[in-house]
DRENPAKE-950804 format. One line per 10 residues: number of its first residue (from 1); their letters; for each residue x, y, z of C-alpha. Coordinates in Angstrom, 1 decimal. Layout:
<nodes>
NUM = a = X:Y:Z | ...;
</nodes>
This chain:
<nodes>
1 = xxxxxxxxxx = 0.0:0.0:0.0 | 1.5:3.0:-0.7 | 0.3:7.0:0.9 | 0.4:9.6:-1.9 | 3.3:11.6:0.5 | 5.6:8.5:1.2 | 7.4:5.6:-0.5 | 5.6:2.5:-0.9 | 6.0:0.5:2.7 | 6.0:-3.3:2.1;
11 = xxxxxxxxxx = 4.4:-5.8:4.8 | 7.8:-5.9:6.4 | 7.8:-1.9:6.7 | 4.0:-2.1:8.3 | 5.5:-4.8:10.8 | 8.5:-3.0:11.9 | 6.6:-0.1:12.1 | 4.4:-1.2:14.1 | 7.1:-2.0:16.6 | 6.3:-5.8:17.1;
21 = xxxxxxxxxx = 9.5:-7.9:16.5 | 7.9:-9.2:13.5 | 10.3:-11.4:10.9 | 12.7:-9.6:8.7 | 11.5:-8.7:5.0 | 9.8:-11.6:2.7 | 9.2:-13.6:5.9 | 5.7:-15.1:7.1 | 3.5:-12.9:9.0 | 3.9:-13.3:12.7;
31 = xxxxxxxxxx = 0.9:-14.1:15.2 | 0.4:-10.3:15.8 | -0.2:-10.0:12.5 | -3.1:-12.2:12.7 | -4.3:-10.6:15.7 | -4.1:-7.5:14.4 | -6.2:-8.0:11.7 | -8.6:-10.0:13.3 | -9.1:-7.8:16.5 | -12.4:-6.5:17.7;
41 = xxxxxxxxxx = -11.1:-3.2:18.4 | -10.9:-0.6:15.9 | -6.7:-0.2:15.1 | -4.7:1.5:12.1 | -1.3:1.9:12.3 | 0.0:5.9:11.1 | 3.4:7.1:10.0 | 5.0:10.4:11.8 | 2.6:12.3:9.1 | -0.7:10.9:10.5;
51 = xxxxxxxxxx = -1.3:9.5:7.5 | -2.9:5.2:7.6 | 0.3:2.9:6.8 | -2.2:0.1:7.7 | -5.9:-0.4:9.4 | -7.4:-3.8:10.5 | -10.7:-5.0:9.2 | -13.0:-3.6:12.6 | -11.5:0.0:11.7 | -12.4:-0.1:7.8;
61 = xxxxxxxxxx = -16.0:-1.9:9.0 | -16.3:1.1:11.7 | -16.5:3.6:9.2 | -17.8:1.3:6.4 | -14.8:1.8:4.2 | -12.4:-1.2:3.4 | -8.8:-1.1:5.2 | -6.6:-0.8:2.0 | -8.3:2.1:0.8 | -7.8:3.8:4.0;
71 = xxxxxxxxxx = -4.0:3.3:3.2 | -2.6:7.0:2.7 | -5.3:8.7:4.4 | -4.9:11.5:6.6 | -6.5:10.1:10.1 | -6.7:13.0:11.4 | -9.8:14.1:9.3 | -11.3:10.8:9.3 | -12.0:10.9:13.2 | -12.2:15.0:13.4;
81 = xxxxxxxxxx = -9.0:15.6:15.3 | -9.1:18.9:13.7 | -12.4:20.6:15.1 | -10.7:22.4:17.9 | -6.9:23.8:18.3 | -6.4:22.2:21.9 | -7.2:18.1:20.4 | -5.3:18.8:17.4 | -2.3:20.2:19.1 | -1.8:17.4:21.3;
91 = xxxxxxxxxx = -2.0:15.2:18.5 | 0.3:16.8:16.8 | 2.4:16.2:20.3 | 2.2:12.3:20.1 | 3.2:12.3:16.2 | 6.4:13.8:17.3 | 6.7:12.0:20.0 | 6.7:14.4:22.6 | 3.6:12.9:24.5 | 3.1:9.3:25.3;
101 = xxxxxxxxxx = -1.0:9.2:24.8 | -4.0:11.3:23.5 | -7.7:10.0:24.4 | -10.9:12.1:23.4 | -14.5:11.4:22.3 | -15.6:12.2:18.7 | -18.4:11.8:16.7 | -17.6:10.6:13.2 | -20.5:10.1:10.3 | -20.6:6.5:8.7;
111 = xxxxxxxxxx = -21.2:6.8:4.6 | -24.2:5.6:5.2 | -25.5:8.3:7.0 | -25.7:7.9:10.4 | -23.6:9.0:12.8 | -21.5:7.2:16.0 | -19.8:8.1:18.6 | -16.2:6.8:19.1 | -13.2:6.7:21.6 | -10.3:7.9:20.1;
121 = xxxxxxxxxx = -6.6:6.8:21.3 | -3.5:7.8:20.1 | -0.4:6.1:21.8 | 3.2:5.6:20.0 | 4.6:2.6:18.6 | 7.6:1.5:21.0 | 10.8:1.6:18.1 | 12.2:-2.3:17.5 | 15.7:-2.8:18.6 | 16.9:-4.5:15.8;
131 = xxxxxxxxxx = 15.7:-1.6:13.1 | 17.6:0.8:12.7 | 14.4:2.1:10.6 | 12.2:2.7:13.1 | 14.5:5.5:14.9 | 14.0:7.3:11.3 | 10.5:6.5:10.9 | 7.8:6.8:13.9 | 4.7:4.9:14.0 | 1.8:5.6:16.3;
141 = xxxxxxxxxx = -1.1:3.2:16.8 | -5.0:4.8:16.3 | -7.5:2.8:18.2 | -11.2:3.2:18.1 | -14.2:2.0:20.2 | -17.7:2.6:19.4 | -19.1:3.8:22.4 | -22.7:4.9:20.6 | -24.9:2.6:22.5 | -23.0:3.6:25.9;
151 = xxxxxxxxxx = -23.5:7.3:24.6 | -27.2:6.6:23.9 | -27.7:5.0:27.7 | -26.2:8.0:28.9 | -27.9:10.4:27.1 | -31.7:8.7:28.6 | -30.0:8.6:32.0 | -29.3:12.1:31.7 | -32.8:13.0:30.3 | -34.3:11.1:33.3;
161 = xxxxxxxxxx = -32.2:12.8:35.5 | -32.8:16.2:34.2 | -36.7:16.0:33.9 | -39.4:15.9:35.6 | -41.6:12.4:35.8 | -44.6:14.0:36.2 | -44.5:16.8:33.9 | -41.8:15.6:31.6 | -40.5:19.0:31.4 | -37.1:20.3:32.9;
171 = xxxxxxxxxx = -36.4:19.9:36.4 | -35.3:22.6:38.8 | -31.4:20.8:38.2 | -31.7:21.3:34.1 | -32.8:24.8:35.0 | -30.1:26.2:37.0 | -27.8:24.6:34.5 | -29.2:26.8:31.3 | -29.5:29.7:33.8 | -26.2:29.4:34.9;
181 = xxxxxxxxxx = -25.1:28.7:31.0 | -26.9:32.1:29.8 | -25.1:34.2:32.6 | -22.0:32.7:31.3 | -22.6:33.4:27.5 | -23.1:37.1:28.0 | -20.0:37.3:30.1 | -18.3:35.8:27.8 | -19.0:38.5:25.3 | -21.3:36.2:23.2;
191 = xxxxxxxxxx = -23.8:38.2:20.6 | -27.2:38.4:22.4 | -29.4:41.5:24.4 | -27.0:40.9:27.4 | -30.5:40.7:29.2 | -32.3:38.1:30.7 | -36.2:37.5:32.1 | -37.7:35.0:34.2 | -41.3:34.1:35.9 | -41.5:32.4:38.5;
201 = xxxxxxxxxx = -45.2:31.2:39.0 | -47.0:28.8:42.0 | -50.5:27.6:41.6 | -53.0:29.4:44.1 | -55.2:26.5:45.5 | -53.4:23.9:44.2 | -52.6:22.1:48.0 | -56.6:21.8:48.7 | -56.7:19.7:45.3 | -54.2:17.6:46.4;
211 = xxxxxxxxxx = -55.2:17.1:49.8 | -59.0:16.6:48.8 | -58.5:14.5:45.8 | -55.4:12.8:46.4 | -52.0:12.9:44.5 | -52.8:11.2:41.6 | -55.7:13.5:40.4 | -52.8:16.1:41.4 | -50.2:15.2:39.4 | -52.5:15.2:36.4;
221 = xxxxxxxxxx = -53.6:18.6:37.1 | -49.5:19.5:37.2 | -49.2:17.7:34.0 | -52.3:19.7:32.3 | -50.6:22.8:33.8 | -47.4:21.8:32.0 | -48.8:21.5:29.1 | -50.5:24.7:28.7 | -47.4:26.9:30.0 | -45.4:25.1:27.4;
231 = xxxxxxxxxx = -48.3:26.2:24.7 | -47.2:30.1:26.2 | -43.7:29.5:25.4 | -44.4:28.5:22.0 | -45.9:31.3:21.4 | -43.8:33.8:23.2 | -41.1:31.9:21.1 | -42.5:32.0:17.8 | -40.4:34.5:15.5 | -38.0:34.7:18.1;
241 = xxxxxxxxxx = -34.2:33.3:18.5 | -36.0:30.8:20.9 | -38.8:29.4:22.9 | -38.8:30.5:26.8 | -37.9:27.5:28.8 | -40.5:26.0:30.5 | -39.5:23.7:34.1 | -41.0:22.5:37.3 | -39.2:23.2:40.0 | -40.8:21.3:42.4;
251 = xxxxxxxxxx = -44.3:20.7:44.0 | -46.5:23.3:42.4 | -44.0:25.6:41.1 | -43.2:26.4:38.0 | -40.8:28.8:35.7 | -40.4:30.1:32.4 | -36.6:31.2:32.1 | -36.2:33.8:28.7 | -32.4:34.3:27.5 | -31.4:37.4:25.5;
261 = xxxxxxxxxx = -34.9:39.3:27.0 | -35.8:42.4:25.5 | -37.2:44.5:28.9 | -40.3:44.0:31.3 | -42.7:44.4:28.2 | -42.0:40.7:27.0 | -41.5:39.4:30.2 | -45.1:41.3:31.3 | -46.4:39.8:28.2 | -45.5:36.2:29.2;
271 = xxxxxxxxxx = -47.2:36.9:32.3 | -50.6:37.8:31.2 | -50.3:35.1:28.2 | -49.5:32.6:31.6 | -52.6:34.2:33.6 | -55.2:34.2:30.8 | -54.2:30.2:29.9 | -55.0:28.9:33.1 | -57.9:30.6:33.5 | -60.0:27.7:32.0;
281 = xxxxxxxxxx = -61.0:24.9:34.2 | -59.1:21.9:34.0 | -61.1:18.4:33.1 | -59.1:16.1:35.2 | -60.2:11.9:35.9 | -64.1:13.5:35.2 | -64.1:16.5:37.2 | -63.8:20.1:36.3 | -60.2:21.9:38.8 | -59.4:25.3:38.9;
291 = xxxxxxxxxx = -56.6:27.1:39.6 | -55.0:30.1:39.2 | -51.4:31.4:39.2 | -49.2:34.1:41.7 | -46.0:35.3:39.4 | -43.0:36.7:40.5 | -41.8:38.4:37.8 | -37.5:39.5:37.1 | -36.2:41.3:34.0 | -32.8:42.5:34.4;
301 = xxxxxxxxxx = -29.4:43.0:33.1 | -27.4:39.7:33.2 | -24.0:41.4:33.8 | -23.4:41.1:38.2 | -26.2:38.9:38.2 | -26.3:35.5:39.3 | -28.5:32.8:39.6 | -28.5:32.9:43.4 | -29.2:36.6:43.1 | -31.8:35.8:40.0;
311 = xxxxxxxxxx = -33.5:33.6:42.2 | -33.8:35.3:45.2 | -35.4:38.6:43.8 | -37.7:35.9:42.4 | -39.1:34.4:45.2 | -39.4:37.6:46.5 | -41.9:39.4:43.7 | -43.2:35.8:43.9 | -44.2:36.2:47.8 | -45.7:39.9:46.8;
321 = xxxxxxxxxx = -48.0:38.8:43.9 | -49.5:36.3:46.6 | -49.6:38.8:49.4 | -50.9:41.3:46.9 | -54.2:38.8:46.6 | -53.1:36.3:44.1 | -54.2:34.9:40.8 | -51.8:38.1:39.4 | -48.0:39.1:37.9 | -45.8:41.2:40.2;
331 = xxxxxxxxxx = -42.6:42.7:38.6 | -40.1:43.1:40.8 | -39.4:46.6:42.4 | -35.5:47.3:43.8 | -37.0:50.0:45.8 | -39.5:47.4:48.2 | -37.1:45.0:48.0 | -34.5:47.4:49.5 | -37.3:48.1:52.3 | -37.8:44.3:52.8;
341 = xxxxxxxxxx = -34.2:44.1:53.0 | -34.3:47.3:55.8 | -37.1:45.3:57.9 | -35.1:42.0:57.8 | -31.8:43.8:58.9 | -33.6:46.0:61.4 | -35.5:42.5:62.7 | -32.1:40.8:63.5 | -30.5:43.4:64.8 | -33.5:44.3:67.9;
351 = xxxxxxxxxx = -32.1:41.9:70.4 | -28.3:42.9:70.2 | -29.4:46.3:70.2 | -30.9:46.0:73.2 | -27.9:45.0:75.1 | -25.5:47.2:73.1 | -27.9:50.1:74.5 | -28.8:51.6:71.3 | -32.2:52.9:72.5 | -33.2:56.0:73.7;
361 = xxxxxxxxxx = -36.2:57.7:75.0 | -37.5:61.0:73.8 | -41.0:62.3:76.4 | -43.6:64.7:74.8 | -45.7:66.6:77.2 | -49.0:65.9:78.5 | -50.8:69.7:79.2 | -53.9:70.2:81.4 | -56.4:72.1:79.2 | -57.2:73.8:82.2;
371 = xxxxxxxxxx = -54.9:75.8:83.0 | -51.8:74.6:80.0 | -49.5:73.5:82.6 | -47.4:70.3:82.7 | -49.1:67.6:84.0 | -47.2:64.6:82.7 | -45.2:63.0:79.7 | -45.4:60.1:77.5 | -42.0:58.0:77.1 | -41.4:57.3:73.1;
381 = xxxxxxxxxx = -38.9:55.0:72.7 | -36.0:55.7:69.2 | -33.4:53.2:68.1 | -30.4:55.1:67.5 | -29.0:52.9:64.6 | -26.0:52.7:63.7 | -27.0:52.1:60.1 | -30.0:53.4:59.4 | -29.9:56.5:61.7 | -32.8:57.7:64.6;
391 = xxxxxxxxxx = -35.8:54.9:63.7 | -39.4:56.2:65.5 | -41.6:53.2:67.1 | -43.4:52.5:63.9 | -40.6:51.4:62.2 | -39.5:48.5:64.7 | -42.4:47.6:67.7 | -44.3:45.6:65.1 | -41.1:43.7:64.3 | -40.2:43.5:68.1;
401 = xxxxxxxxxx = -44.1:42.6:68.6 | -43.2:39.6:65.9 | -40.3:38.0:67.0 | -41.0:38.6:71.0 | -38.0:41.2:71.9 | -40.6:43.7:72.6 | -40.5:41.9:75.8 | -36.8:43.2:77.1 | -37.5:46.3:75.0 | -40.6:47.3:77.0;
411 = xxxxxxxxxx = -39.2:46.2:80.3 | -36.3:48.9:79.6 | -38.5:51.6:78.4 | -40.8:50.8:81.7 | -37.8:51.2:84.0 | -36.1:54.1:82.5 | -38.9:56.1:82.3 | -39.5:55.2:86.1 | -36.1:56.6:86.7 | -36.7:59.7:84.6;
421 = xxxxxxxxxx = -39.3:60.2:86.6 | -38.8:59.8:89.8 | -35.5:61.8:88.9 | -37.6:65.0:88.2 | -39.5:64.7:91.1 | -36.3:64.6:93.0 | -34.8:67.7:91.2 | -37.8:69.8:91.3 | -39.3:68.9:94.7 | -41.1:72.4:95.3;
431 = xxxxxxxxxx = -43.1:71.6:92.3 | -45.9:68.8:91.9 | -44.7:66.1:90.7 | -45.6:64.7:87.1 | -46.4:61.2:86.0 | -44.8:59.4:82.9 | -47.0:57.7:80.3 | -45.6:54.4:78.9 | -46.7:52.8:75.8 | -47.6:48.3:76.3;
441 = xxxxxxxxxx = -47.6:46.1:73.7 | -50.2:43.1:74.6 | -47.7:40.6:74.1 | -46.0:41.9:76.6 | -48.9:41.1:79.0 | -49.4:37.7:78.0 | -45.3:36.6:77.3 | -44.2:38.2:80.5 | -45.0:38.9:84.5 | -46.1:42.4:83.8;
451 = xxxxxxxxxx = -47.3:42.9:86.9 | -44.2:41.5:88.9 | -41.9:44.0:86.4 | -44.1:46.7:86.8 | -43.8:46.1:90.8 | -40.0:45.3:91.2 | -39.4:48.5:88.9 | -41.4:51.5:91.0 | -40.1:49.9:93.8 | -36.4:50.0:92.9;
461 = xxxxxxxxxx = -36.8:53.6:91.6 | -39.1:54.7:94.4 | -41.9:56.4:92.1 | -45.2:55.9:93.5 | -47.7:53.6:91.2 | -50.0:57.0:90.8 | -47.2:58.7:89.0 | -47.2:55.6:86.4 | -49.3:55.6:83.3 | -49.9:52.1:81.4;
471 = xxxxxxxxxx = -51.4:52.9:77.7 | -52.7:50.3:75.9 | -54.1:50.0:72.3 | -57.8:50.0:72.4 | -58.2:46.8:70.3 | -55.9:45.3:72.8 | -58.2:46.6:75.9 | -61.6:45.4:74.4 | -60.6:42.6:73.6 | -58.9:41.7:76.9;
481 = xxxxxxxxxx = -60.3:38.1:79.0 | -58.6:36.2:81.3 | -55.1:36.8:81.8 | -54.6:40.0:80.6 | -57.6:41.5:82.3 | -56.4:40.4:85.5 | -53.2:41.3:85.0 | -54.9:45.5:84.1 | -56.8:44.7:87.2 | -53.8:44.1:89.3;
491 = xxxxxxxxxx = -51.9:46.9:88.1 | -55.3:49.7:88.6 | -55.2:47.5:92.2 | -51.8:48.6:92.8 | -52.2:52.2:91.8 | -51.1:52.4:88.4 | -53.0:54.4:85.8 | -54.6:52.5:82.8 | -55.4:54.9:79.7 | -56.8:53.6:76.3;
501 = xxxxxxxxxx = -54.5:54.5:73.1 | -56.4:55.7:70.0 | -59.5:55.7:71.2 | -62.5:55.5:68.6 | -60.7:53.6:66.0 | -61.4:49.9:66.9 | -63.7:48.1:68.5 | -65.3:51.1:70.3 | -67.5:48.9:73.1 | -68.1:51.9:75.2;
511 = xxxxxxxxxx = -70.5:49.4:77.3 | -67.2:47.6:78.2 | -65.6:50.3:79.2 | -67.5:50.3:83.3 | -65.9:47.0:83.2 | -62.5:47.6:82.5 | -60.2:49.0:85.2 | -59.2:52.2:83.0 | -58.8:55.6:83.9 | -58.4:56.9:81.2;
521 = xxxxxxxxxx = -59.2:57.5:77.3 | -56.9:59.1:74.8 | -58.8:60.0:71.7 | -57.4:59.4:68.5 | -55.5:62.4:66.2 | -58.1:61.8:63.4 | -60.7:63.0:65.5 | -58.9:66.0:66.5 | -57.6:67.0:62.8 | -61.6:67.2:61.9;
531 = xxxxxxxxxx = -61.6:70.3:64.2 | -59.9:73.0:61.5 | -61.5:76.6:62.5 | -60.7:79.7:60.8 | -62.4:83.5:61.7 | -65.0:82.2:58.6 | -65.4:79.2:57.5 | -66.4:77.6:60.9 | -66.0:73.6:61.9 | -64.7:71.6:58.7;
541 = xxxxxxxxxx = -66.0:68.1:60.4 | -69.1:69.2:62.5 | -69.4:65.7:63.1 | -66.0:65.4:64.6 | -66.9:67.5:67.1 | -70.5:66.0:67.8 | -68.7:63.0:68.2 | -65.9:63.7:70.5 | -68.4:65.6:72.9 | -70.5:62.5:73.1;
551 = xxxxxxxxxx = -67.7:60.6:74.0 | -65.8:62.9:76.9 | -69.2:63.4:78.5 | -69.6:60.0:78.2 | -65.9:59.6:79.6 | -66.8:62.0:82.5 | -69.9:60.0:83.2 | -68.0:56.9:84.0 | -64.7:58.3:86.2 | -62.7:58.6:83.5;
561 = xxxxxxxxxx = -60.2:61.7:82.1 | -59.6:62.1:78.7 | -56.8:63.0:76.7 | -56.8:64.5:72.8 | -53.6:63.5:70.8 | -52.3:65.6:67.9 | -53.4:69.3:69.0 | -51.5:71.0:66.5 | -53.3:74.5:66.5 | -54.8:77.2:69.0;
571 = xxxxxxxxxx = -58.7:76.6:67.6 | -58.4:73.1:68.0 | -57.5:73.3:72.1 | -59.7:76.2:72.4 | -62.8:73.6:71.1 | -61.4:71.4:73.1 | -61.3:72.7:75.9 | -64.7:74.3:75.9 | -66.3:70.6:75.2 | -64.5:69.1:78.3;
581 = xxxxxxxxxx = -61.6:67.4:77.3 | -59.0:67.5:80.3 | -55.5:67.0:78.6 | -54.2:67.4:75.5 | -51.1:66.3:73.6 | -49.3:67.2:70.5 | -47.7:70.0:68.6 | -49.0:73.3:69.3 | -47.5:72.3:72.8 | -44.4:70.6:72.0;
591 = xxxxxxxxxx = -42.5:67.7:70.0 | -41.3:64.5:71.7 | -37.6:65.9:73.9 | -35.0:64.7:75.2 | -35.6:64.7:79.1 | -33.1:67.8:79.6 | -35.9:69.9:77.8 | -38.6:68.4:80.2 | -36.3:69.5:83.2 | -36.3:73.0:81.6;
601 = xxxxxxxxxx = -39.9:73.2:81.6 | -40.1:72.3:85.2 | -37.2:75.0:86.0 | -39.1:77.8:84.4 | -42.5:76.7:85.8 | -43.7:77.5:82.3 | -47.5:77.5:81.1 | -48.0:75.9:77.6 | -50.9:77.2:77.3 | -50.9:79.1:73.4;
</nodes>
């Protein structure tokens, strides 16, 4: 056989090539010869060129050509060594001898059409001794092994591994590896919108169906749902680079992940498409299901992003379609998020803050109407943080209400305003003294010994129970049985006052109120804001005023005192105080101080009267 490059190389030249002690020249074949020919692997033996010298009958059968036309051929094209630099160079390496092996996977077409896949290794010939030849000319033995049907069990493992059993479409694992696979392409620098979408979607209802019908009926109804999400994608696809991809995550969630995105329109789009398709009933096993959809819904830029990060803003607009009301598309909004991200941060941090003593508390006079003196304050407790600045009460009691901490936190507010105030009585003793108003959370009733705090802490400060004022929220009051109305009962029994915060905005059971062992009402701002006099106009909110009368006579009538929050101007505490009301509270008189400015007032025996 001769190569169209090389001299003609004799059966002698093949066996000395091929390194295997074979008989000199115009001998017999040895028995490797034999083998050679007759092995079931795949062999051809090339020259330093990469050109065939020789090829058994597997190889020529492998790729349906007979052996001694291969003779000549460059091998290098006939198994696509060339396709990428890196292969080819280390090819290249073990023609000239400079590394001992080269083993890759290739696919390689058969004439008749079909394609296999084959293991490809290159190794060197070792040189025979006794030729001097074979230091001149190299041979290097090409092996193949068809590896399709192990390729073809691989590739069904693979699917089954990647996809869903119940839904046949991609599973949450398939997912994150496109997603992770589209971040990488635009980083790359690969042509696209360098943009990327995704909605993120859980049935509403679905866990009733399940639970009421049983799984089976369940996973048909996933598989129905499947079906008409991929119908979305289709069409969201259609004239476009490609299709969304459509997966199930797991349980009852579901996304549809769009690469090279165009902005929030298409991804909006998607949505609606999504939300209109499963708005028809369902005809599962006989019986007509409905469902609907919550969306979370992310369109962003792909460079910083990653999948974790994807994800997570995800979930997030996913939680805030459902907490919106469902069966709708939320996009996501940076701005809430950074909020959510604010109240998460702000809820960790209560505890530690509490023992790092990062609270303070401010005290906004309480003024008689009578004669606009001083009568007490109410304690309003600010979180100095160190991130986020000086935070007011109605940026963290609900989250200390949540978690419990407003436990600790309310016991400290209790006992330093104790302090404060038996500290002004003490300073200012020709002067009567002034009780302090604290704000109490019901929780703290029911998680804690309020009554046993509130005790230990006058008595360790010394300030008489009369001087202490106990509000609660009137939703809190009305609603009060059992423990907590003892514990209210204990705490009127030892003195201390009880007032009602916000009066006339909840339940408003004035029958309850002989019942309840308060002293006193305050009534809430929006009641007081109604009263807006001018020298012409007159009363903005007649009824305002009809109804705050009614209720301080009614106040009066049953023991109690009553307090108006949020007096901001002069006409306002005049009406007040013609109608009855016995203390008021807000601007016109002063903002929540420090307790330095409360000493002040006390020094110059001021009247805050306007």
């Amino acid at each position: 056989m001769a190569g169209p490059h090389r001299p003609a190389v004799t059966e002698s030249d093949t066996q000395a090539s091929a390194g295997t002690g074979g008989p000199d020249r115009g001998q017999a074949p040895e028995p490797f010869r034999s083998a050679f020919t007759a092995a079931p692997l795949a062999m051809a033996v090339l020259d330093g060129d990469g050109r065939i010298v020789s090829a058994n009958d597997t190889f020529g059968a492998l790729l349906g050509t007979a052996p001694d036309a291969l003779a000549g051929r460059a091998a290098a094209d006939l198994v696509d060594l060339t396709s990428d630099a890196r292969t080819h160079h280390a090819y290249r390496q073990v023609l000239d001898g400079r590394r001992a092996r080269l083993r890759c996977t290739r696919r390689v077409k058969h004439p008749d059409g079909h394609s296999l896949w084959v293991q490809v290794t290159v190794a060197p010939l070792p040189p025979r001794q006794d030729d001097p030849r074979a230091h001149r000319e190299p041979a290097v033995l090409l092996s193949l092994a068809d590896i399709s049907a192990r390729r073809e069990l691989q590739a069904r493992l693979r699917h089954l591994q990647m996809h869903d059993p119940v839904t046949r479409l991609p599973n949450r694992t398939l997912f994150f590896e496109r997603l992770t696979a589209a971040l990488e392409a635009d980083a790359d620098g690969r042509p696209g919108t360098g943009r990327i979408g995704l909605c993120y979607l859980d049935l509403d209802g679905f866990q009733a169906i399940n639970d009421t019908l049983g799984h089976r009926v369940g996973d048909r109804l996933l598989a129905a749902v499947a079906e008409r999400l991929t119908r979305c994608a289709d069409v969201a696809g259609y004239a476009r680079a490609a299709a969304p991809l459509v997966a199930r995550l797991g349980g009852d969630e579901f996304a549809l992940l769009v690469e090279n995105s165009t902005g929030t329109d298409q991804l909006a789009d998607l949505a609606e498409s999504v939300l209109t398709a499963l708005q028809a009933p369902f005809d599962i096993s006989g019986q007509r299901l409905s469902v609907s959809a919550s969306i979370g819904v992310v369109e962003r830029r792909t460079a910083g992003t990653t999948p974790t990060a994807l994800m997570q803003a995800a979930d997030t607009t996913l939680y805030w379609a459902k907490a919106d009301g469902r069966s709708r598309w939320t996009l996501f909004d940076p701005e809430r998020n950074a909020h959510r991200m604010t109240r998460q941060a702000l809820a960790s941090g209560l505890r530690p803050a509490i023992d790092r003593g990062e609270f303070v508390l401010d005290y906004q006079p309480l003024v008689s109407m009578a004669d606009g003196r001083l009568s007490g304050v109410e304690a309003l407790v600010r979180w100095r943080h160190p991130q986020f600045g000086t935070l007011t009460p109605n940026r963290f009691v609900s989250l200390a209400e949540e978690d419990g901490s407003i436990v600790p936190l309310g016991r400290w507010v209790l006992a330093t305003a104790c302090r404060q105030a038996r500290r002004w009585q003490l300073d200012h003793p020709g002067e009567p003294p002034i009780f302090v108003s604290v704000n109490v959370a019901v929780r703290q009733v029911w998680d804690s010994d309020l009554v046993a705090d509130v005790a230990e802490i006058l008595a360790e400060t010394g300030l008489t129970p009369h001087l202490l004022q106990l509000e609660l929220t009137e939703s809190a009051v009305m609603g009060s049985a059992g423990r907590p109305l003892q514990a209210l009962q204990a705490l009127s029994d030892m003195g201390v006052r009880i007032a009602i915060d916000d009066f006339g905005t909840g339940y408003s059971n004035l029958a309850y109120l002989s019942r309840l062992p308060v002293a006193v009402l305050k009534l809430d701002g929006s009641f007081v804001r109604g009263f807006q006099y001018d020298d012409t106009a007159g009363p903005a909110s007649p009824a305002d005023e009809v109804i705050v009368e009614a209720m301080i006579q009614l106040a009066h009538r049953l023991g109690l005192t009553v307090t108006a929050e949020c007096v901001e101007t002069p006409a306002q505490a005049d009406r007040l105080r013609r109608i009855g009301c016995d203390t008021g509270q807000g601007w016109l008189y002063s903002r929540p101080v420090p307790p330095g400015d409360i000493s002040g007032l006390l020094d110059s025996r001021a009247c805050l009267r306007p």
